[in-house]
DSSP file (Angstrom, degrees, kcal/mol; ACC not computed):
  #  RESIDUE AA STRUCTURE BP1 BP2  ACC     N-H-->O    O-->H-N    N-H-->O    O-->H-N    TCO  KAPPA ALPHA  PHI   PSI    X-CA   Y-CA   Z-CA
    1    1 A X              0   0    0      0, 0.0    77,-0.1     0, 0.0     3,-0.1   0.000 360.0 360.0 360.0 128.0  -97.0   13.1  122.8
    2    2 A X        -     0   0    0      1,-0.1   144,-0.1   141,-0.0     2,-0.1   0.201 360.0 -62.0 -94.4-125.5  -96.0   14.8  120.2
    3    3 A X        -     0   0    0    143,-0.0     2,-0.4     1,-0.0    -1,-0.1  -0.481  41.3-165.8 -94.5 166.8  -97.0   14.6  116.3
    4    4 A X        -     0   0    0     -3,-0.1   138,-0.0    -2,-0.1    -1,-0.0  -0.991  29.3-108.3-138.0 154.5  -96.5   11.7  114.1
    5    5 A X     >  -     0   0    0     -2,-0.4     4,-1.3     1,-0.1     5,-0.2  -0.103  26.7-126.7 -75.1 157.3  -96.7   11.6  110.5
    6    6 A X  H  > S+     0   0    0      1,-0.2     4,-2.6     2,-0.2    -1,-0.1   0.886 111.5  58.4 -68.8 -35.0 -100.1    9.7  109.0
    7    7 A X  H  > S+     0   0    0      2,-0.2     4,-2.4     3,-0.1    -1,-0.2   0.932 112.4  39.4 -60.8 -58.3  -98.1    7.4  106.9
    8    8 A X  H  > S+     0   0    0      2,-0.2     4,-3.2     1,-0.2     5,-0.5   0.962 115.5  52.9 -39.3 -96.2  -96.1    6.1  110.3
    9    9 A X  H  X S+     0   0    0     -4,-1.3     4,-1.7     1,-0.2     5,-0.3   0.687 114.3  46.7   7.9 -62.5  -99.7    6.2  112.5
   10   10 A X  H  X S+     0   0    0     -4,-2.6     4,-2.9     2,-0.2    -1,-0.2   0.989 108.5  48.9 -71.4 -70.9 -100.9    4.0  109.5
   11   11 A X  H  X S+     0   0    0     -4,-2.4     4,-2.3     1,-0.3    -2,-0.2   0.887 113.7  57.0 -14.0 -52.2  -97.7    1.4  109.4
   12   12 A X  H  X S+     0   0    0     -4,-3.2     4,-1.9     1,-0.2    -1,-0.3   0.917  99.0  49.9 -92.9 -16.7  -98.4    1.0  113.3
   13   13 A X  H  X S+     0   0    0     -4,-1.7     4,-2.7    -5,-0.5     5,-0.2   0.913 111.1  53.7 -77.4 -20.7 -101.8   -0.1  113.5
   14   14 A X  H  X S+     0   0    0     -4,-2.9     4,-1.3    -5,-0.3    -1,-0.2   0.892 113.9  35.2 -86.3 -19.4 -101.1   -2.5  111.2
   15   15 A X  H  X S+     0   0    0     -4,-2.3     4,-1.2     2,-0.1    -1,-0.2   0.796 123.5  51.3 -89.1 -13.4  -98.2   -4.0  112.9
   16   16 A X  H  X S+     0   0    0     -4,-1.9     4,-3.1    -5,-0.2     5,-0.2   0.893 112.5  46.6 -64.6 -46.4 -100.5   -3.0  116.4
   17   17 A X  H  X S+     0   0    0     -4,-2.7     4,-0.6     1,-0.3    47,-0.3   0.860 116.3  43.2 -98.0 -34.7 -103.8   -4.9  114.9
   18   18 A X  H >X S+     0   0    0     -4,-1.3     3,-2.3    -5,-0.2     4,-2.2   0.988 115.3  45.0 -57.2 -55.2 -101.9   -7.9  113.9
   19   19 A X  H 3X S+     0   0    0     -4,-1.2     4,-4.6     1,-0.3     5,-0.4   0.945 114.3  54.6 -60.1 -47.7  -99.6   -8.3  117.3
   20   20 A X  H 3X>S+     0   0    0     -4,-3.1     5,-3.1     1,-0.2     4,-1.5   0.794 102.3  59.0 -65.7 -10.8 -103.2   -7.5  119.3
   21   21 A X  I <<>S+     0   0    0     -3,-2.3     5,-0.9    -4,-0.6    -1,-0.2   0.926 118.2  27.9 -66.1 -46.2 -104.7  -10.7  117.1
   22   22 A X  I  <5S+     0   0    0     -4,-2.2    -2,-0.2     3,-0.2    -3,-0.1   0.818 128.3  46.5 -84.3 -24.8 -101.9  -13.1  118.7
   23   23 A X  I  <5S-     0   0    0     -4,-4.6    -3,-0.2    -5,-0.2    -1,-0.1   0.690 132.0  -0.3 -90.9 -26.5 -101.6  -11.0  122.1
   24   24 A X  I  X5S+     0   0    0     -4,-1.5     4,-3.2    -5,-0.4     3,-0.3   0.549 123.6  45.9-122.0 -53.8 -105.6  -10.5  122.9
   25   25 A X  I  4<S+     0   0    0     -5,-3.1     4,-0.3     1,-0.3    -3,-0.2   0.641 110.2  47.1 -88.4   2.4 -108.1  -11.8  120.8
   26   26 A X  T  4<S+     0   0    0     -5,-0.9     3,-0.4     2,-0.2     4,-0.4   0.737 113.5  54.7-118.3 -32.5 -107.0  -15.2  120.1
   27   27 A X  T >> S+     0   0    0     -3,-0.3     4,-2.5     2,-0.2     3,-1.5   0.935 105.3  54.9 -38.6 -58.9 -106.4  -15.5  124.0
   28   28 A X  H 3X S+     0   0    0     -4,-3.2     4,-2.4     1,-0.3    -2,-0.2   0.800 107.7  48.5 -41.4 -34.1 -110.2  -14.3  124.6
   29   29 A X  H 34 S+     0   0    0     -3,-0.4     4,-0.3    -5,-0.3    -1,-0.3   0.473 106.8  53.2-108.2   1.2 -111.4  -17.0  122.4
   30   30 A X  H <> S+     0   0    0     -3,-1.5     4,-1.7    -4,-0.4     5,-0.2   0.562 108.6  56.8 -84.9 -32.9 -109.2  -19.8  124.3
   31   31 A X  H  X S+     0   0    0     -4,-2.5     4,-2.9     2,-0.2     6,-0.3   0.968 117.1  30.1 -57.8 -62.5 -110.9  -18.4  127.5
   32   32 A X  H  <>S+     0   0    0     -4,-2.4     5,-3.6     1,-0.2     6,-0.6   0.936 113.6  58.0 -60.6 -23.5 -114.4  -19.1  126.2
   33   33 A X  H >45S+     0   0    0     -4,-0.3     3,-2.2     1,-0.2     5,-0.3   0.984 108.5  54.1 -69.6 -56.0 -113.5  -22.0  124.1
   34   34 A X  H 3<5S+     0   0    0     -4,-1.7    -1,-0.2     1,-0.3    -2,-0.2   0.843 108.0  47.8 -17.4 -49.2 -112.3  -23.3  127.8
   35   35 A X  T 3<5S-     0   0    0     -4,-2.9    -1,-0.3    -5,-0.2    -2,-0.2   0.206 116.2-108.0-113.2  36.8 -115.5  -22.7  129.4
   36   36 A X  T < 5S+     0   0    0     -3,-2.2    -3,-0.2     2,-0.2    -2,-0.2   0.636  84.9 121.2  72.5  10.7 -117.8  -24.4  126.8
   37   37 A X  S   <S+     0   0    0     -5,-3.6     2,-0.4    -6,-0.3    85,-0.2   0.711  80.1  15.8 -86.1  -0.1 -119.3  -20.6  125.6
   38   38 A X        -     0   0    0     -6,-0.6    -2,-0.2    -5,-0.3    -1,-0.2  -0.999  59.2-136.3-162.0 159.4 -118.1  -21.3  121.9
   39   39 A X  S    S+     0   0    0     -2,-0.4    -1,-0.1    -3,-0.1    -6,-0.0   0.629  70.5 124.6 -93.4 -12.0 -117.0  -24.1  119.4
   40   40 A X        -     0   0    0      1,-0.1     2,-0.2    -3,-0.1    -2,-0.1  -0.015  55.4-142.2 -34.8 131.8 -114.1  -21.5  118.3
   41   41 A X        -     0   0    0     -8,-0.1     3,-0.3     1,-0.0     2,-0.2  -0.730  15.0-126.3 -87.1 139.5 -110.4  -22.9  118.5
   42   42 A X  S    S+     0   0    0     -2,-0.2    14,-0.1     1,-0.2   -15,-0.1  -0.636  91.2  11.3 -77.7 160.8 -107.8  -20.5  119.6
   43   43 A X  S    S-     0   0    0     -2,-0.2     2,-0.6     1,-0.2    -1,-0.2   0.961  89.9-159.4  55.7  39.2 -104.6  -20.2  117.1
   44   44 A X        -     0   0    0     -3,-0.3    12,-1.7    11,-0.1    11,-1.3  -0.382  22.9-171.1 -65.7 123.3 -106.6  -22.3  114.3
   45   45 A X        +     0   0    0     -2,-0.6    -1,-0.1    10,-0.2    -2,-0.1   0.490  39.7 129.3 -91.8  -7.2 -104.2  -23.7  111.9
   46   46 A X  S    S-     0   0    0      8,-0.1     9,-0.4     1,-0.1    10,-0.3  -0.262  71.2-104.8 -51.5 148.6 -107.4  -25.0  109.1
   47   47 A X        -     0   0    0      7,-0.2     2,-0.3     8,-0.1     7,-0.2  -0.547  39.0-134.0 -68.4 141.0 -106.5  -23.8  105.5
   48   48 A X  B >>> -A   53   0A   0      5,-1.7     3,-2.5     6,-0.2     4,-2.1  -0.981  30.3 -91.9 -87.6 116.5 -108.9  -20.6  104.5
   49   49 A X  T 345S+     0   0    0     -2,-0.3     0, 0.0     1,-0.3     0, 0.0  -0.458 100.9  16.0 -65.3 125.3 -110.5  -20.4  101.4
   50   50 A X  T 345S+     0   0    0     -2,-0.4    -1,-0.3     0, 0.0    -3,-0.0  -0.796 132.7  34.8-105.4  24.6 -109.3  -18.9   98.7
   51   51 A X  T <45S-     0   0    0     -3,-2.5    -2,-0.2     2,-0.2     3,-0.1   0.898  92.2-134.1 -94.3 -48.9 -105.5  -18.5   99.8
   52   52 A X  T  <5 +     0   0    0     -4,-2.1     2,-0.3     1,-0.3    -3,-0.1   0.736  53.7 139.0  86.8  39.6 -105.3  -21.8  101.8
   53   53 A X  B   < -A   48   0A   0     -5,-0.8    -5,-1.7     1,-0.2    -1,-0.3  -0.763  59.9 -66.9-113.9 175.5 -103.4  -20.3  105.0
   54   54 A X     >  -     0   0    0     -2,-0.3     4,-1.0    -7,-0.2    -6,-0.2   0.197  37.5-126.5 -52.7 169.0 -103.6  -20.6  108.0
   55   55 A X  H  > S+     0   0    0    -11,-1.3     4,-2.1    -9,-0.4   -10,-0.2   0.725 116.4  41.5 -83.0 -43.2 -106.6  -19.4  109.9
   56   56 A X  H  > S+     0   0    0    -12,-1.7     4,-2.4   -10,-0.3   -11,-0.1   1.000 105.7  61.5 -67.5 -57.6 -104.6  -17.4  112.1
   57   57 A X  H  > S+     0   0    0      2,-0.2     4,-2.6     1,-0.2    -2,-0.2   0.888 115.7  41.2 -28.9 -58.9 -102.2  -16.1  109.1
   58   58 A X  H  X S+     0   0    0     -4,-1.0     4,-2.3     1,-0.3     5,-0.3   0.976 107.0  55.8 -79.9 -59.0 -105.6  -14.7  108.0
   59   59 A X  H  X S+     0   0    0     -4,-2.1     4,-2.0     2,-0.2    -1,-0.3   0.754 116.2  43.4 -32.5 -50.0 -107.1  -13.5  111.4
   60   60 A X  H  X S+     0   0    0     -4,-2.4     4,-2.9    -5,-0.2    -1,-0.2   0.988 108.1  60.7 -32.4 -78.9 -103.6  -11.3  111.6
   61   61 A X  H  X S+     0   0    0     -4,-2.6     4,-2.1     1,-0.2    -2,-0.2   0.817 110.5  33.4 -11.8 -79.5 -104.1  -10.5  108.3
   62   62 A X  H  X S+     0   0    0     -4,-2.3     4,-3.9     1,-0.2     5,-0.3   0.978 111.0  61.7 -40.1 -61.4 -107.5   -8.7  108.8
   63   63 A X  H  X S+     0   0    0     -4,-2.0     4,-1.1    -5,-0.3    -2,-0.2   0.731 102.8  48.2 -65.8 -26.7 -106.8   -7.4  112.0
   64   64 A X  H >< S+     0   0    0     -4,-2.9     3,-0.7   -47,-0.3    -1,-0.2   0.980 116.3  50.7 -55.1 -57.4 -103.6   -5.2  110.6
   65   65 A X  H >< S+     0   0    0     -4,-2.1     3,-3.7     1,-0.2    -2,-0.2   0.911 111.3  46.8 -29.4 -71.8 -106.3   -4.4  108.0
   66   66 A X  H >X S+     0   0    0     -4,-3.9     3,-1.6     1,-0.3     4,-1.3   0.809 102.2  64.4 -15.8 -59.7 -108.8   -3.5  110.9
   67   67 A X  H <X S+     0   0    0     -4,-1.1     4,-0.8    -3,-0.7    -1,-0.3   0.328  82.3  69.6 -89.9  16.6 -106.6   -1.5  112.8
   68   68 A X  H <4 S+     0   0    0     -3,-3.7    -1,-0.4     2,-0.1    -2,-0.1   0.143  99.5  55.2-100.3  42.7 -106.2    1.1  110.4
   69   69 A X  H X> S+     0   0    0     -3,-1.6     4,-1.9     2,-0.1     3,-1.4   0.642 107.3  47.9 -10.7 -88.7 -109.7    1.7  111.4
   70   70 A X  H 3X S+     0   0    0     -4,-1.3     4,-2.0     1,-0.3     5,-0.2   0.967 108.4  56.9 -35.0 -62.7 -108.7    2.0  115.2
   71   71 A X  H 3< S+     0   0    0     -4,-0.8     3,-0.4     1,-0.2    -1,-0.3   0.791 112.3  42.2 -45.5 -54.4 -105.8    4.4  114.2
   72   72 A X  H X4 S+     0   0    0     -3,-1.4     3,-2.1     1,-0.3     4,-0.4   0.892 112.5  51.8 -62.2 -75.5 -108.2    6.6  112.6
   73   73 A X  H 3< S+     0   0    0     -4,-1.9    -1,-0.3     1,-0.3     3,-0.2   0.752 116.2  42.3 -18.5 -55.6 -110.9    6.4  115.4
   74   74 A X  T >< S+     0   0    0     -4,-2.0     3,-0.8    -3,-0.4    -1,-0.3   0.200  85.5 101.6-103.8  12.0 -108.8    7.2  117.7
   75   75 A X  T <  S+     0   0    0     -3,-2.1    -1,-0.2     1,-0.2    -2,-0.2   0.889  76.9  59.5 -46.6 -76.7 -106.7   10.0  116.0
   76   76 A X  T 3  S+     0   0    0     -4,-0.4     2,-0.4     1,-0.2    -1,-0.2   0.408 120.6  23.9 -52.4 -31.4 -108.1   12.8  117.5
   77   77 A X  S <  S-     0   0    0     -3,-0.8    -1,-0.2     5,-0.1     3,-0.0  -0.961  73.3-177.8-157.8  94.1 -107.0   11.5  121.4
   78   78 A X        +     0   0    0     -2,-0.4     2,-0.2   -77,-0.1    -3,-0.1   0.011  57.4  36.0-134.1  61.1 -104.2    9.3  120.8
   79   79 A X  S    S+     0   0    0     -5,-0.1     3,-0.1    59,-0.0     2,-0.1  -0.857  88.6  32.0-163.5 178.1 -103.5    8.2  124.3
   80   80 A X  S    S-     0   0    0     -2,-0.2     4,-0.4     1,-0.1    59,-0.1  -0.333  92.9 -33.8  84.2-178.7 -105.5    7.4  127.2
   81   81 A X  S >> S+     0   0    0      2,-0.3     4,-2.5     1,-0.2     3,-0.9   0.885 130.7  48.8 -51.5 -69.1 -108.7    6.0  128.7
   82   82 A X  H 3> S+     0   0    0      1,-0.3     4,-1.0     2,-0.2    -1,-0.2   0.667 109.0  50.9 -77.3   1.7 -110.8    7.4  125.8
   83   83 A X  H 3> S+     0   0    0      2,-0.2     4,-1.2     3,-0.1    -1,-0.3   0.791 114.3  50.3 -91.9 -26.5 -108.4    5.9  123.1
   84   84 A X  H <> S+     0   0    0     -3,-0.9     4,-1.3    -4,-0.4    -2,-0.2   0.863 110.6  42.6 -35.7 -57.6 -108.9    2.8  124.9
   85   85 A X  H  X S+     0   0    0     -4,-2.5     4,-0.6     2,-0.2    -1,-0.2   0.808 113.6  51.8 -70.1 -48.7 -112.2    2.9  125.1
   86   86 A X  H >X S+     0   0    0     -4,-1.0     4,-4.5    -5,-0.2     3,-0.8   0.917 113.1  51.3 -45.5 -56.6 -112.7    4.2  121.0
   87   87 A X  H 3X S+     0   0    0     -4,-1.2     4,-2.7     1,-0.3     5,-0.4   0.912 110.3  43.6 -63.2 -42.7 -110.5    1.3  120.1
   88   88 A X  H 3< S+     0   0    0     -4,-1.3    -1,-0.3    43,-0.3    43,-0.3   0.778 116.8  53.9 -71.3 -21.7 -112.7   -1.5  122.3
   89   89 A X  H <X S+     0   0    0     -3,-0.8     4,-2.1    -4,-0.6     5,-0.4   0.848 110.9  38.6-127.7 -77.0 -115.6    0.2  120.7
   90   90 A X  H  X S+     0   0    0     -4,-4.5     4,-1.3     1,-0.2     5,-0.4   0.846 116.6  49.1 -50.5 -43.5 -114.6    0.0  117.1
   91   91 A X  H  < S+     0   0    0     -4,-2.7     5,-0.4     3,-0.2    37,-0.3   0.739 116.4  52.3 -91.3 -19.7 -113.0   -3.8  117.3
   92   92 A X  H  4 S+     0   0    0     -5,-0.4     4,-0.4    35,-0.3    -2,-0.2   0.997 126.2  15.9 -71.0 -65.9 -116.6   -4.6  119.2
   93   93 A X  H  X S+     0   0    0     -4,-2.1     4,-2.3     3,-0.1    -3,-0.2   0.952 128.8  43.9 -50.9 -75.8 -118.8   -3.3  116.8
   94   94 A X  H >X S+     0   0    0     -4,-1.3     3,-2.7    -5,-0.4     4,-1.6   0.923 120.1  37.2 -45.4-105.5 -117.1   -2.8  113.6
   95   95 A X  H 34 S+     0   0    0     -5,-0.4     4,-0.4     1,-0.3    -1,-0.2   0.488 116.9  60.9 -58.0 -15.8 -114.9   -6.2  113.2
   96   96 A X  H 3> S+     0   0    0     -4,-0.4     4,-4.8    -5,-0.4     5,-0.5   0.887 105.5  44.9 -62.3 -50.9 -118.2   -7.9  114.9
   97   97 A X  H <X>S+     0   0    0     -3,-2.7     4,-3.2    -4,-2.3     5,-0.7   0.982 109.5  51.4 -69.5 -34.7 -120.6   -6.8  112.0
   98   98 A X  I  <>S+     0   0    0     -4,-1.6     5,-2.4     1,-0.2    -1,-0.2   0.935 111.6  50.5 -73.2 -12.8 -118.3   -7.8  109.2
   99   99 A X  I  4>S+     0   0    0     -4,-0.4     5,-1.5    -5,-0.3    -1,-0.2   0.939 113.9  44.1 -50.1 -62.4 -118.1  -11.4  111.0
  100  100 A X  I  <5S+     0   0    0     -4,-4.8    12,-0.4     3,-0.2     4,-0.2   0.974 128.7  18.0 -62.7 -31.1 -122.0  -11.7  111.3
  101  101 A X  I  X5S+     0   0    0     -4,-3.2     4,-1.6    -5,-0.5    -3,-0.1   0.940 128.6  19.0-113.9 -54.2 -122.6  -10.4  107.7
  102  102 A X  I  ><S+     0   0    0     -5,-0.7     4,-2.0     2,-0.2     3,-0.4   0.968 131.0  48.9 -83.2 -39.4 -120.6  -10.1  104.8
  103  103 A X  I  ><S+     0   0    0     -5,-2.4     4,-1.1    -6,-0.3     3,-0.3   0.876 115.8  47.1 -46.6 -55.2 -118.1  -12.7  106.5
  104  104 A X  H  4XS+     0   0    0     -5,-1.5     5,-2.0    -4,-0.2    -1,-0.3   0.744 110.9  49.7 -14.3 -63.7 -121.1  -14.8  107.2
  105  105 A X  H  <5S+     0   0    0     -4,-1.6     3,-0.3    -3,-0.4    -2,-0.2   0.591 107.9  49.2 -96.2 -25.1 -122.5  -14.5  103.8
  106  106 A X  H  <5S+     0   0    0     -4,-2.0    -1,-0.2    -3,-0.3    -2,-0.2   0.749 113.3  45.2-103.3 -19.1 -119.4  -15.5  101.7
  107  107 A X  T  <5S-     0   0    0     -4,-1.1    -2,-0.2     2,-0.1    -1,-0.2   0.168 116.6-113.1 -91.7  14.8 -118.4  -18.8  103.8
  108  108 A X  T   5 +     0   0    0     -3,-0.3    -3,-0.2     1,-0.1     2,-0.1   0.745  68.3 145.4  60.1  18.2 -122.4  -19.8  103.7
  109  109 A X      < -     0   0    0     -5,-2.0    -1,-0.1    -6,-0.1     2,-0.1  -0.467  55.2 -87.5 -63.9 159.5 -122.8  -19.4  107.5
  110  110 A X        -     0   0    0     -2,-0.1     3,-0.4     1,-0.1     4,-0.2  -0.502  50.0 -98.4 -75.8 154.2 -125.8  -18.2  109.5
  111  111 A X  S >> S+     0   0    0      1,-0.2     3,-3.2     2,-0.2     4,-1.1  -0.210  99.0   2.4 -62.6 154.9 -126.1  -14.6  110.0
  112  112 A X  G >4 S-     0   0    0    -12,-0.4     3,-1.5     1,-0.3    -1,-0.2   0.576 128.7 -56.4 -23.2 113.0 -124.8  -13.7  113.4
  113  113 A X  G >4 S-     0   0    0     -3,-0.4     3,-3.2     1,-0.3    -1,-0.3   0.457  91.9 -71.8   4.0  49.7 -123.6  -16.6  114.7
  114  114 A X  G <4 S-     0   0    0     -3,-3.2    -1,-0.3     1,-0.3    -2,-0.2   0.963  89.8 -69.9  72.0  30.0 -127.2  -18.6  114.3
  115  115 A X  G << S+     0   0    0     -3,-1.5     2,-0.6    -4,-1.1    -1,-0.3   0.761  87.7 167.0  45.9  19.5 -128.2  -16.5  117.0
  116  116 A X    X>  -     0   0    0     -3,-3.2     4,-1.3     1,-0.1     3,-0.6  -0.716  29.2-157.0 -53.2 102.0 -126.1  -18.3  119.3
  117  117 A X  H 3> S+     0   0    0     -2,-0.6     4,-0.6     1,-0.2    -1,-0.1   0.462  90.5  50.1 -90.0  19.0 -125.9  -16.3  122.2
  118  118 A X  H 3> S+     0   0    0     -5,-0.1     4,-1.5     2,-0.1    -1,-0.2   0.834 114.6  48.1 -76.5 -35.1 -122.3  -18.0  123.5
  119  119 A X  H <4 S+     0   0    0     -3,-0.6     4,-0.4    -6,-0.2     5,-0.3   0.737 110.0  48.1 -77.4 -20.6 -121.0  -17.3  120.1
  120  120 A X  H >X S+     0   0    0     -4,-1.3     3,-2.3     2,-0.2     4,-1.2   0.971 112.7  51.9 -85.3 -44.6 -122.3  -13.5  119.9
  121  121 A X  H 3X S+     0   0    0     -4,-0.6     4,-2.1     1,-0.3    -2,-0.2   0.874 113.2  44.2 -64.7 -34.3 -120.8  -12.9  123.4
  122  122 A X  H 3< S+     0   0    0     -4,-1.5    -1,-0.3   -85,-0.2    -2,-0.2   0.407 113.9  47.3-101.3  16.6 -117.5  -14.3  122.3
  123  123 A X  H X>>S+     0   0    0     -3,-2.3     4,-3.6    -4,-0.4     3,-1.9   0.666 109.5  54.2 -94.0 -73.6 -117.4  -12.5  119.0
  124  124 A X  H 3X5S+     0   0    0     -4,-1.2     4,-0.8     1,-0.3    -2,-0.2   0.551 117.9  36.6 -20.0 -45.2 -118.3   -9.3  120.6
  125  125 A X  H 3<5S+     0   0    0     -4,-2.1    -1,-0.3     2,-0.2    -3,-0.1   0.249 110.5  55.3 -72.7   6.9 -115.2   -9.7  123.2
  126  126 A X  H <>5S+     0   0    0     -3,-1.9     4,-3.2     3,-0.2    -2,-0.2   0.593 116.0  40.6 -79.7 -46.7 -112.9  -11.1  121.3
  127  127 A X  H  X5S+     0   0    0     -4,-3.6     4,-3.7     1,-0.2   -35,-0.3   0.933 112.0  50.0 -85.4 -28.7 -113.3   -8.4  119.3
  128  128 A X  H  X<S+     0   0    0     -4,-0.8     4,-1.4    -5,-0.6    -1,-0.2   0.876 112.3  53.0 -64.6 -30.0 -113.7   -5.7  121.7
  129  129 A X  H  > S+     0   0    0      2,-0.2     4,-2.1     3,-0.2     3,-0.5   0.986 107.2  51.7 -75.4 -69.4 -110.4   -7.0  123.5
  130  130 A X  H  X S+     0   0    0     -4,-3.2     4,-2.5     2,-0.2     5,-0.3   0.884 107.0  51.0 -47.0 -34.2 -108.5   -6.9  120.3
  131  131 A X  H  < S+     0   0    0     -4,-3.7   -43,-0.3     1,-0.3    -1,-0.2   0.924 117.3  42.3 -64.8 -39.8 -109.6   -3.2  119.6
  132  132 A X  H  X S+     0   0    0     -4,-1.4     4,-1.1    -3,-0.5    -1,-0.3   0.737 113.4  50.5 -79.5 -32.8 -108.4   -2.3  123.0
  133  133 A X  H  X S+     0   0    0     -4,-2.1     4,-1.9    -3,-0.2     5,-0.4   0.883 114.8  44.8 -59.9 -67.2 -105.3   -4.5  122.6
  134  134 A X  H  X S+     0   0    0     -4,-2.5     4,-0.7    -5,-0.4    -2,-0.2   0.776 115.1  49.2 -56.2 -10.0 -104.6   -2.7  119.1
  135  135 A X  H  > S+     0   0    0     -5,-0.3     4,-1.2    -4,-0.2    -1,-0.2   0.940 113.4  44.5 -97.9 -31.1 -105.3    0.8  120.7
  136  136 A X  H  X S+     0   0    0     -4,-1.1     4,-1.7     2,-0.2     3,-0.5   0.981 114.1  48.1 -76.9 -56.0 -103.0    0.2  123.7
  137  137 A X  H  X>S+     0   0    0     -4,-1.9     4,-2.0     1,-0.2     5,-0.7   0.918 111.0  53.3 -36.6 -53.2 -100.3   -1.3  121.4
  138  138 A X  H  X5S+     0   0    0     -4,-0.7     4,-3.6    -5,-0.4    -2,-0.2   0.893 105.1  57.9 -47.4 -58.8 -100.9    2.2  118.9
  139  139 A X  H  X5S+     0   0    0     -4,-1.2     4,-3.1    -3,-0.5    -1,-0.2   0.879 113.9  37.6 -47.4 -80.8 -100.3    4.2  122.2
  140  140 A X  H >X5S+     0   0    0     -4,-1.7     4,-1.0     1,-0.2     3,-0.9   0.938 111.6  50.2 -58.0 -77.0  -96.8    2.4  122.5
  141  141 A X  H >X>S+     0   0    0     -4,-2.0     4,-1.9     1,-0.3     3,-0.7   0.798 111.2  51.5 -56.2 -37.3  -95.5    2.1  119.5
  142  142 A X  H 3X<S+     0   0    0     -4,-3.6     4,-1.4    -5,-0.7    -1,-0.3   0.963 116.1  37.3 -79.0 -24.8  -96.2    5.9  118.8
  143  143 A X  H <<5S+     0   0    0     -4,-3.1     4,-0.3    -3,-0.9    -1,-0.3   0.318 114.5  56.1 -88.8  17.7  -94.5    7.4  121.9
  144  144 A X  H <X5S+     0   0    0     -4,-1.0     4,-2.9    -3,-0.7    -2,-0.2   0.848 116.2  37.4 -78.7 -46.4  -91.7    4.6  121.6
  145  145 A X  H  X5S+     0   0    0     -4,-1.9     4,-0.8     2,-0.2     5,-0.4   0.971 121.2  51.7 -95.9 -51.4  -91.0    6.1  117.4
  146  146 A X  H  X<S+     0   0    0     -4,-1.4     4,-0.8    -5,-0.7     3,-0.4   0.650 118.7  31.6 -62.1 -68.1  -91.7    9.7  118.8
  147  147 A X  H  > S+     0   0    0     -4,-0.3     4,-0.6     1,-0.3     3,-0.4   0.815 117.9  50.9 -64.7 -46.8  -89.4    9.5  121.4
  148  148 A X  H >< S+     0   0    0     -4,-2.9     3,-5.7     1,-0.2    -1,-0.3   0.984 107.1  56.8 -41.9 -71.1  -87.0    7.3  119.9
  149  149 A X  H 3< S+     0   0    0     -4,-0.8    -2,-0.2    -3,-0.4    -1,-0.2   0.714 108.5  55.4 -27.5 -39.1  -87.0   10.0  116.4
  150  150 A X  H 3< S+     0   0    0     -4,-0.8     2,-0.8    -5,-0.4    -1,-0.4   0.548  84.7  96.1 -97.2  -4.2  -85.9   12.8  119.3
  151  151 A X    <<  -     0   0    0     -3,-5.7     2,-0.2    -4,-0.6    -1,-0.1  -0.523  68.1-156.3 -83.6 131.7  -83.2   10.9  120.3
  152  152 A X        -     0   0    0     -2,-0.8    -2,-0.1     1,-0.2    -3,-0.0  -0.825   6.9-159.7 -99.5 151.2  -80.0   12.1  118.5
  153  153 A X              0   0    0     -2,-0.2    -1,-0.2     1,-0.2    -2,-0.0  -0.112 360.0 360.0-120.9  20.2  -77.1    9.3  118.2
  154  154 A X              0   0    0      0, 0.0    -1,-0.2     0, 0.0    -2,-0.1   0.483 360.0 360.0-110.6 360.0  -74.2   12.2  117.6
């Protein structure tokens, strides 16, 4: 693949990290929610304080934020197994602790998730499925704009 400018790279993870919010992780959490491992709602529509949008609007929101993480992470090898892997790695870990803690700490929740261990499995794969949804998405979108960018329309 060849190079793409940082600025671009940046632009797509955020339109990757959002699309992987509505395309992976909010699926993941309709799976568990399904099978009694968590009290999460998929596609939550409750106001968030202090903007008073949607739940999802914010979960997007973040998760563009987020994925310029992943773009970063995964800079070095950006395609493949091990950008796959970086990306599941980063949304698992990373977008898990700031859920258990600072997220935690400013909406007066218990620290990771009360020790619930349905809720830690299904923050931990939700999120690791979005990182891996937002790295596969980065993957496409940069060899669709590089390849597209080499095409000449004259």
């Amino acid at each position: 693949m060849g190079e793409i400018n940082p600025s671009i790279r940046i632009i797509i993870a955020i339109f990757s990290g959002a699309l992987a919010v509505v395309f992976f992780h909010e699926p993941t959490i309709a799976v568990f929610h399904l099978i009694h491992l968590t009290s999460q709602h998929a596609y939550p529509t409750d106001p968030t304080i202090p903007m008073w949008m949607p739940a999802i609007s914010s979960r997007m929101f973040w998760g563009g934020v987020f994925a310029i993480g992943v773009a970063f992470a995964t800079a070095k090898q950006p395609g493949g197994l091990a950008c796959l892997k970086r990306g599941a790695l980063f949304g698992a870990i990373f977008w898990s602790l700031v859920t258990w803690i600072p997220e935690a700490l400013l909406k007066g929740l218990p620290l990771f998730d009360g020790l619930h261990v349905g809720e830690i499995l299904t923050t931990l794969v939700a999120n690791g499925i979005w990182g891996f949804g937002t790295a596969l998405l980065i993957i496409i979108f940069s060899f669709l704009t590089v390849n597209l960018a080499d095409i000449s329309l004259t």
